[in-house]
C-alpha positions in Angstrom: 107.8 86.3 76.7 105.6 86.6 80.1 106.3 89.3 82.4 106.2 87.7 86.1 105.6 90.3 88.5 106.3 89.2 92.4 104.9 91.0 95.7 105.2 89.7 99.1 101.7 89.6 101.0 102.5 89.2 104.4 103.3 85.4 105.2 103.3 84.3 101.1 103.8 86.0 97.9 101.3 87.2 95.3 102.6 86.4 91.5 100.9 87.8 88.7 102.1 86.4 85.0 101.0 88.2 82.4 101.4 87.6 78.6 99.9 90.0 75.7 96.1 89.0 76.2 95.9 86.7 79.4 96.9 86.5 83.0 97.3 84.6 85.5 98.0 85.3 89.6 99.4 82.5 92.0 99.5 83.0 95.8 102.8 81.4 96.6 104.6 80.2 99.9 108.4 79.2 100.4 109.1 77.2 103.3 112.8 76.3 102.1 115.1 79.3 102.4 117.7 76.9 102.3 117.0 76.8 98.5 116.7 80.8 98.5 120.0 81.4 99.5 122.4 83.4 96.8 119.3 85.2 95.5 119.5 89.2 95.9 116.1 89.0 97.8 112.7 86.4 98.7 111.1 88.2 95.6 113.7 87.6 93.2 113.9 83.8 94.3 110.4 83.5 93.5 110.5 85.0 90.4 113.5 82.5 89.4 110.7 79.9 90.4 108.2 81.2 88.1 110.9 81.4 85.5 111.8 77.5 85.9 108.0 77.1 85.9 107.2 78.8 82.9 110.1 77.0 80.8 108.3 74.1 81.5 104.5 74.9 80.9 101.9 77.4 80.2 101.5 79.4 83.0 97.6 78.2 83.2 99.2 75.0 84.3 100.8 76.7 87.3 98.5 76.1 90.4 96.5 78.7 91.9 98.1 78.1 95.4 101.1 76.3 96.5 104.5 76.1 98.3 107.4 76.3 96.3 108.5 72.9 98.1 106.0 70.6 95.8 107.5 72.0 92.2 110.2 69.0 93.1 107.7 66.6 93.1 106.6 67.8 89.3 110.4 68.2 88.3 112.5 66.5 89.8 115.4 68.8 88.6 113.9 71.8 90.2 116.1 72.1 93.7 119.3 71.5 91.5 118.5 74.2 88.9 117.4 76.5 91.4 120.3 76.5 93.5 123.1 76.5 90.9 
């Protein structure tokens, strides 16, 4: 199971995943809050990103740099999971 760690850098967030052996780090923006509402904090919404990400494909697969706006265009299921 990988370990998603989540610390806000001052306009984005800075993701490491880590699995035994490997890692991976994602510098990630979130320009709907809209979707972030019911989460305890920013950080913990990310991390639920990274969660719906990661049941989906190998964290290698997760791009370097992106808003969390595009992961709809990938899955089309994502603002629906995310919010309920």
């Amino acid at each position: 199971m990988a370990e998603i760690h989540v610390e806000r850098v001052n306009d984005h967030f800075e993701v490491r995943v880590s699995e035994p052996g490997s890692e991976s780090t994602h510098r990630v923006a979130s320009d709907r809050p809209d979707l972030a509402e019911g989460y305890d904090s920013p950080e913990a919404f990310i991390e639920a990103c990274f969660a719906f990400l990661l049941e989906r494909e190998p964290k290698e697969s997760i791009l370097g740099t992106f808003d969390v706006s595009v992961i709809s265009r990938y899955f089309p299921d994502f603002e629906e999971t995310i919010a309920g």
